[in-house]
C-alpha positions in Angstrom: 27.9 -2.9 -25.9 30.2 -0.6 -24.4 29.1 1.4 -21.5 31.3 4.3 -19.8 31.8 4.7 -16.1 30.6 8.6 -15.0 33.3 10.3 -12.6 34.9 7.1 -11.8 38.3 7.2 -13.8 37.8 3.6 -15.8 35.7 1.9 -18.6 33.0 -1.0 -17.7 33.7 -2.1 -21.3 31.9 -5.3 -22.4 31.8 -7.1 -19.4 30.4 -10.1 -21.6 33.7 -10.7 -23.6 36.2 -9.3 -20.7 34.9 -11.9 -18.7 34.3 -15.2 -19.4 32.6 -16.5 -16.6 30.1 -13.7 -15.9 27.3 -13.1 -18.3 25.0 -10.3 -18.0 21.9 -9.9 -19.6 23.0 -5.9 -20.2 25.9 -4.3 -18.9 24.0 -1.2 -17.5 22.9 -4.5 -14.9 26.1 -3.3 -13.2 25.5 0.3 -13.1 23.4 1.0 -10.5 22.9 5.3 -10.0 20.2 6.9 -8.2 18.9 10.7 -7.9 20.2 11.5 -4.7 20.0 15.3 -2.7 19.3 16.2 -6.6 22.5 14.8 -7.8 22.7 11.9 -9.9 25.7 9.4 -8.7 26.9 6.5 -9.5 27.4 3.9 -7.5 29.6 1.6 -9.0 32.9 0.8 -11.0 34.3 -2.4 -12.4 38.5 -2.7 -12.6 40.1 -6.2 -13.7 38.3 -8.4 -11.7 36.5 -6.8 -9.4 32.8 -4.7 -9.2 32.8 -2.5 -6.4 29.5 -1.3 -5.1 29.3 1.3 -2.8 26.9 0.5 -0.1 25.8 1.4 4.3 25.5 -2.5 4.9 27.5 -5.5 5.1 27.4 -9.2 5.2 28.5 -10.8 8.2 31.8 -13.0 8.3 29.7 -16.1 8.9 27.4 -15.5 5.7 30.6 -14.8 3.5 31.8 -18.4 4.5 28.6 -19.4 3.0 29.5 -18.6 -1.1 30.9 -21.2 -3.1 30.9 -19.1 -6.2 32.2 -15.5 -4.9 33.7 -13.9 -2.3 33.0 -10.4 -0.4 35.4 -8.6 1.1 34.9 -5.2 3.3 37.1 -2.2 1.7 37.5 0.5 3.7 34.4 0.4 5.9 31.9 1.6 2.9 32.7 -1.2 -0.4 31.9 -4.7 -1.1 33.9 -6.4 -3.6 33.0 -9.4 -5.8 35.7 -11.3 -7.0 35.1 -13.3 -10.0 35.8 -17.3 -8.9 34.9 -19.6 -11.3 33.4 -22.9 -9.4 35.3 -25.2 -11.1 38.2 -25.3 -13.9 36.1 -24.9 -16.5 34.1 -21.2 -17.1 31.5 -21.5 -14.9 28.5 -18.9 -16.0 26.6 -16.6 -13.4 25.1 -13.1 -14.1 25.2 -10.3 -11.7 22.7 -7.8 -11.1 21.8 -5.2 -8.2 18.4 -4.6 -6.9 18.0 -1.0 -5.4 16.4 -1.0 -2.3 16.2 2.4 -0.6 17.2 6.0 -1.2 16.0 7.3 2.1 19.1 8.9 4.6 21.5 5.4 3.8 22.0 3.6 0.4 20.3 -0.2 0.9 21.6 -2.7 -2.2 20.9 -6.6 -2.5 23.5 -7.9 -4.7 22.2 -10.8 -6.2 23.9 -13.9 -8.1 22.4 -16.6 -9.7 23.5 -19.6 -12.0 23.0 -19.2 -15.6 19.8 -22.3 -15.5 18.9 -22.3 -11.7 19.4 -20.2 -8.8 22.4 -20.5 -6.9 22.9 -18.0 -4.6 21.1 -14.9 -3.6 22.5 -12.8 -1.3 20.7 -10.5 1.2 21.7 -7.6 3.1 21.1 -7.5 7.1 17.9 -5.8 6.3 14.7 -7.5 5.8 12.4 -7.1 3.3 10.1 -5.3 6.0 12.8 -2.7 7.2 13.1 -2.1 2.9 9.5 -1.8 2.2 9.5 1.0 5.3 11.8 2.9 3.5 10.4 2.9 0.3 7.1 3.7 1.5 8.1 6.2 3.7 9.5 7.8 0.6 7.3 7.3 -2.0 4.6 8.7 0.8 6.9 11.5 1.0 6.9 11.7 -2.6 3.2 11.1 -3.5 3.8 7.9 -5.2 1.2 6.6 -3.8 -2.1 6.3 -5.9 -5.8 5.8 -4.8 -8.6 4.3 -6.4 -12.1 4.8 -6.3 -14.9 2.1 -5.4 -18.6 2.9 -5.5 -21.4 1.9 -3.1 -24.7 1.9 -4.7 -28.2 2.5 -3.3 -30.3 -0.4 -5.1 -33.4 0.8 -3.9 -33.1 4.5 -5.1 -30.8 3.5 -8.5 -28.3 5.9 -7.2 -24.8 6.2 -6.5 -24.9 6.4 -2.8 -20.8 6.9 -2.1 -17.6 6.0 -3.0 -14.6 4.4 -0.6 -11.3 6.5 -1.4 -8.5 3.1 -1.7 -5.0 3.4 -1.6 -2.6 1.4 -4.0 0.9 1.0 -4.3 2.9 0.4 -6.9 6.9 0.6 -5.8 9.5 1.1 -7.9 11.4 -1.5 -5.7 8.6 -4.5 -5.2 6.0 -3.7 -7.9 2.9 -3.4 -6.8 2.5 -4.0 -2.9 -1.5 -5.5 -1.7 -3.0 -3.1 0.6 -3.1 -5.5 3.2 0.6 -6.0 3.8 1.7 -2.1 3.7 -1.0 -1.1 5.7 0.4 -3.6 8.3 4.2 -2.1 7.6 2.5 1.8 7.8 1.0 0.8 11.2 4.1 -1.3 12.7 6.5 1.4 11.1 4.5 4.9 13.1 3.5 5.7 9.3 -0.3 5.1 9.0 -1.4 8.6 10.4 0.3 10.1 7.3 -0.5 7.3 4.6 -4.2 8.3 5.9 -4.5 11.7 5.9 -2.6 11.5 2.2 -5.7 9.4 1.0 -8.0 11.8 3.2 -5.9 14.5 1.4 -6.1 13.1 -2.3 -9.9 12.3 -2.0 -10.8 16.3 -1.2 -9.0 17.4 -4.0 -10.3 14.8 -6.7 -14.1 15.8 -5.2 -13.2 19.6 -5.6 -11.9 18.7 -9.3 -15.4 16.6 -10.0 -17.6 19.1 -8.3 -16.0 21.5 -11.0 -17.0 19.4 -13.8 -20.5 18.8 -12.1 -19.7 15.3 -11.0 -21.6 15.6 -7.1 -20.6 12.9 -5.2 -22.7 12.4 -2.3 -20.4 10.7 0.0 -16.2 10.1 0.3 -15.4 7.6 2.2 -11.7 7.0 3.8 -10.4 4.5 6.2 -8.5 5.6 8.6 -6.5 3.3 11.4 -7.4 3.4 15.3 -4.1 4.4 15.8 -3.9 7.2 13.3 -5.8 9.0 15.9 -2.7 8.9 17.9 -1.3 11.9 16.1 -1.7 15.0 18.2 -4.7 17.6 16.7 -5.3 15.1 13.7 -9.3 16.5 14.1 -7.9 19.8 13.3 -5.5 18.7 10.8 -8.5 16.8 9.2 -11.0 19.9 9.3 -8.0 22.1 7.6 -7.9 19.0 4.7 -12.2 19.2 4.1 -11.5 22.9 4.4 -9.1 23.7 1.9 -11.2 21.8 -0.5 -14.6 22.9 0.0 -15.6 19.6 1.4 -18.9 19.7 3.5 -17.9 17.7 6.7 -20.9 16.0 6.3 -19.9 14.1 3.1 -16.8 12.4 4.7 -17.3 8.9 6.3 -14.5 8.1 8.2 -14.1 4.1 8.3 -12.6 2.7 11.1 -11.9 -0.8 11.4 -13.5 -2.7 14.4 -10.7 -4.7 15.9 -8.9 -5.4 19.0 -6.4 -2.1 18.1 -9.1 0.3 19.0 -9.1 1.1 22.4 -12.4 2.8 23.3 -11.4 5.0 26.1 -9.7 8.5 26.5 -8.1 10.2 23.4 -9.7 7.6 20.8 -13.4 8.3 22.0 -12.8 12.2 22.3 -11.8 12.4 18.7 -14.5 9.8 17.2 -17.2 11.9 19.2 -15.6 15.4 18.1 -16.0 14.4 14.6 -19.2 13.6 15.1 -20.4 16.6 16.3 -19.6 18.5 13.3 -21.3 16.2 10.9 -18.4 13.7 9.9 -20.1 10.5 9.3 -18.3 7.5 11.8 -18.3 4.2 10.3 -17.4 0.9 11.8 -15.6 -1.1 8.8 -15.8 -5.0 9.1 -18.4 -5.2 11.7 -19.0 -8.0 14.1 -15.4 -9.4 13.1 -13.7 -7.0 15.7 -12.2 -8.1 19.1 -15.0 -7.3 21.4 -17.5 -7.1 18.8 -20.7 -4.7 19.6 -19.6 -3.4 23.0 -18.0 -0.5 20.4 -21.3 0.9 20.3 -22.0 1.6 23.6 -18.6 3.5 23.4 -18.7 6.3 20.4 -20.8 7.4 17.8 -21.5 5.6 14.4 -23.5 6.6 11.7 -22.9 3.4 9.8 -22.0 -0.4 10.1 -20.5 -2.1 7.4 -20.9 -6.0 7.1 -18.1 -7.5 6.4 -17.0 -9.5 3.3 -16.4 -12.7 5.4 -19.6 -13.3 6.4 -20.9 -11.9 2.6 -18.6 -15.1 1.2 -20.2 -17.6 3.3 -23.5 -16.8 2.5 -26.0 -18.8 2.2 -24.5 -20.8 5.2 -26.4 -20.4 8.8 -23.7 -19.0 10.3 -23.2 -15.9 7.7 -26.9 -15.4 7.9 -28.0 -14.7 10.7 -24.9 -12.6 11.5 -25.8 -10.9 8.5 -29.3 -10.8 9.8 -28.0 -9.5 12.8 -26.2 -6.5 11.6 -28.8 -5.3 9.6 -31.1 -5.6 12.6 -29.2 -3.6 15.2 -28.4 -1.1 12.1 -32.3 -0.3 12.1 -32.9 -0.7 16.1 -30.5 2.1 16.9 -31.3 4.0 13.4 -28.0 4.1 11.2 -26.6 2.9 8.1 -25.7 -1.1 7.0 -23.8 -1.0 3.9 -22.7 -4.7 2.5 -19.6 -4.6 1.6 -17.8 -7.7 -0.5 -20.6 -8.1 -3.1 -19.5 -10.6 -6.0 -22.8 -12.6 -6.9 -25.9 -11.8 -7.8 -27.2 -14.6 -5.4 -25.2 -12.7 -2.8 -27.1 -9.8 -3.8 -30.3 -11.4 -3.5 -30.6 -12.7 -0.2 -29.1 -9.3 1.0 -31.9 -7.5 -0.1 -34.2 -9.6 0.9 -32.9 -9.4 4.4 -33.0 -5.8 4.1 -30.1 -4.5 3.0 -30.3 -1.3 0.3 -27.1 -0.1 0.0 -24.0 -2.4 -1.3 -20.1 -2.5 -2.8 -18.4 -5.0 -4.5 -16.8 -6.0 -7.7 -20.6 -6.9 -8.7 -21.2 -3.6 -9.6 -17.5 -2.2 -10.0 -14.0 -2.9 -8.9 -11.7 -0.1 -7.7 -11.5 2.8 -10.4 -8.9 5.5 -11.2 -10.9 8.8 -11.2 -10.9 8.5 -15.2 -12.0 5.4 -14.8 -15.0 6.0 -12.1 -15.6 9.4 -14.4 -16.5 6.5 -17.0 -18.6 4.0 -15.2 -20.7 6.7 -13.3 -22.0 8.3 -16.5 -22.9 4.6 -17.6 -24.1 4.0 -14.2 -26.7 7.0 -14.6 -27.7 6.9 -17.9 -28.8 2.8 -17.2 -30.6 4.1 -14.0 
């Protein structure tokens, strides 16, 4: 295979035959080009016996003391250099590859080398996989990379859908796909989860505008957002704007909010929750009675539903999980909202939920997380069986 360097003045060749002791799977391994400020570049070239890769990073003297197989070398404060040292007389096989990391401001590359039958080195750069997966979200946010998926919550008692909770997913070009649980964590450490919300927040209004237009009425949206979302100066206002660009009654968005130590129930926080409120947006409490100071959140805002959480919904039929369950449910009806049961898998889950009172429940029982398509397919089934 013979692959030509772009703007670089030499020939990669077949790296293969050229050199004996480097095997790579595909010679474009070593070509590593990205779309940058609408240009496409690329980012290295291969003379003799060297590959030179461009990069904004550097390993430090003490790590370079560390390779038996290769050596790196700084070349005029923006190269590495890999120079091709067989381990022992003989050919000794490796393959080479780079893994892009991030296209945001600075170029980020791990240059990677392994042993043809076991790993035998991998090299890092300084930044850790949390500083990369910032970047790459931040971009792909920017981008609108992100997806989100579509769960529904189902009124047993009426045989009616009563809602759906809006999900993002993730699926990086760098990482593959990422759980929800970890880049939420990196949006909320990395001052990013205002915008990942409001882009779900954003993406929900204008899939319910596209299904009211087909005649697909969805009775409620539901979004999470993050207690510290509400950080962001005028996000009520930047949230009205959203519900009304898109014709969104605000009394079909719920706006989760998870119950844990994060929310801070005083000042700002409160003013926002209870502003909301007053227009019609529905205020739920996600994962109830798992927070830090547990029900004392009610005497602090409004809610207009409590959500039991799936830990205590996976324990059942232990003592423990029900009368917590119990519990919820109770106070739900005492001061006259919502209890949705979240984290429904088993129809013996099911069950004892309803016969503790519960109506309205989510869970891979009745459907897993659906593209709109998707969701488009299983609420037609859903109401032609009900």
């Amino acid at each position: 295979m013979k692959t030509k360097g772009l703007n670089t003045g030499g020939d990669w060749g077949d790296l293969q035959e050229t050199i004996d002791s480097l095997i790579v799977l595909d010679s474009n391994d070593l070509i590593v080009s990205c779309n940058y400020k609408a240009q496409k570049t690329l980012l290295g070239s291969y003379s003799g016996e060297k590959v030179t890769l461009p990069v904004d990073c550097f390993w430090s003297e003490s790590d370079q003391r560390r390779f038996a197989v290769s050596e790196f070398k700084h070349i005029a404060g923006k190269a590495i250099s890999l120079l091709l040292q067989p381990k022992h007389t003989g050919a000794y096989k490796v393959k080479v590859f780079v893994e892009k990391m991030s296209l945001l401001g600075s170029l980020y590359y791990s240059l990677i080398i392994r042993e043809e039958k076991d790993a035998f080195l991998d090299v890092e750069t300084e930044h850790s996989r949390y500083d990369r997966l910032v970047d790459a979200l931040r971009f792909d946010l920017k981008d609108q990379r992100l997806s989100v998926h579509y769960q529904p919550q189902v009124d047993t008692l009426e045989g009616c859908l009563y809602g759906v909770e809006v999900l993002a997913r993730w699926h990086s070009d760098l990482f593959g796909w990422v759980s929800p649980d970890e880049f939420v964590s990196v949006a909320e450490e990395a001052g990013l989860i205002a915008e990942l919300d409001l882009y779900v927040l954003r993406q929900a209004c204008q899939q319910w505008a596209i299904w009211r237009k087909k005649g697909v009425l969805l009775p409620l949206i539901a979004v999470n957002f993050s207690p510290l979302s509400f950080a962001l100066p005028q996000i009520e206002q930047i949230i009205y704007s959203i519900l009304e660009e898109f014709d969104v009654p605000f009394s079909s968005l719920v706006i989760e909010v998870t119950e844990n130590k994060k929310i801070i129930p005083t000042g700002p926080f409160i003013s926002i929750i209870c502003e909301l409120y007053s227009v019609g947006v529905n205020i739920s409490l996600d994962d109830f009675g798992t927070g830090y100071s547990n029900f004392k959140r009610l005497l602090k805002f409004p809610v207009s539903q409590l959500k039991l959480d799936r830990v205590f919904v996976n324990e059942l039929p232990s003592d423990m999980s029900k009368e917590i369950s119990e519990t919820v449910f109770s106070i739900s009806r005492k001061i006259g909202v919502t209890s949705v049961a979240e984290g429904i898998e088993t129809e013996q889950q099911l069950i004892q939920l309803k016969n503790m009172g519960y109506r309205i429940f989510q869970g891979y029982l009745f459907s897993p997380p659906l593209s709109d398509m998707d969701f488009e397919s299983w609420l037609a089934d859903f109401r032609v069986n009900n």
